[in-house]
C-alpha positions as CSV (number, residue, x, y, z in Angstrom):
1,X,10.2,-2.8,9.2
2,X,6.9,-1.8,8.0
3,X,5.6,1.5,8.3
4,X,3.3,2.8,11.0
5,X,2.0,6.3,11.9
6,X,3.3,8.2,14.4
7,X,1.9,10.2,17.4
8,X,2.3,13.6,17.7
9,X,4.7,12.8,20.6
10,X,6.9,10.4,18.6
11,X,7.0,13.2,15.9
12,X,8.4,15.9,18.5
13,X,11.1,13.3,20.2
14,X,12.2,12.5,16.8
15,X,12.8,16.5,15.8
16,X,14.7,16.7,19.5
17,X,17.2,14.0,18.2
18,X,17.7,14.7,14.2
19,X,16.8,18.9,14.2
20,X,13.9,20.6,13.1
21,X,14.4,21.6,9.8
22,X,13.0,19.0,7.9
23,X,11.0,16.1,8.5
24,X,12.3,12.9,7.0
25,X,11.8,9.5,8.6
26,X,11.2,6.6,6.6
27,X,9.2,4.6,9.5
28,X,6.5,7.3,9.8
29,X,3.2,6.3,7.1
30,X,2.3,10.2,7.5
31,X,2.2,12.0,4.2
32,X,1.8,15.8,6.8
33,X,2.9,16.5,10.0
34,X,2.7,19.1,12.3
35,X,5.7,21.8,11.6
36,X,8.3,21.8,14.3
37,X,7.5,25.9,15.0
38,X,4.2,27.4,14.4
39,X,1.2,26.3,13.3
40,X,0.2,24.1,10.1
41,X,1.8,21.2,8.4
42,X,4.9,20.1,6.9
43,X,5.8,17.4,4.6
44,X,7.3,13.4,5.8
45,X,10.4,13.8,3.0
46,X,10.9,10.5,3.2
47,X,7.1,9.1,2.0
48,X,7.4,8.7,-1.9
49,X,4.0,10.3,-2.2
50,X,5.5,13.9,-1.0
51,X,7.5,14.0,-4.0
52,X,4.5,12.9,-6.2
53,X,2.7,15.3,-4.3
54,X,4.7,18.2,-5.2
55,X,5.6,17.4,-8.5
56,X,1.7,17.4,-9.0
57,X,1.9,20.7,-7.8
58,X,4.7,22.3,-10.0
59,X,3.3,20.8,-13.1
């Protein structure tokens, strides 16, 4: 299944049925999303760059 971006909608009906307190789905392209609670954005755990992304950061 190739990758795709989701809409914001998606995002929230996927939260509903998995929790909120992480994001990880492999068929969502988006690196950020919009956090469950609040404002700002959280990382897709399951898009290989998030982990390059924060490795970058702790080096």
């Amino acid at each position: 299944m190739d990758k795709r971006k989701w809409s914001n909608k998606e995002i929230e009906e996927f939260r509903k049925r998995n929790g909120k307190f992480a994001y990880y789905n492999k068929e969502d392209a988006y690196l950020f999303v919009p956090k469950a609670l609040g404002f700002g954005w959280t990382l897709n755990w399951a898009n290989p760059r998030s982990w390059l992304f924060i490795f970058l950061i702790l080096e």
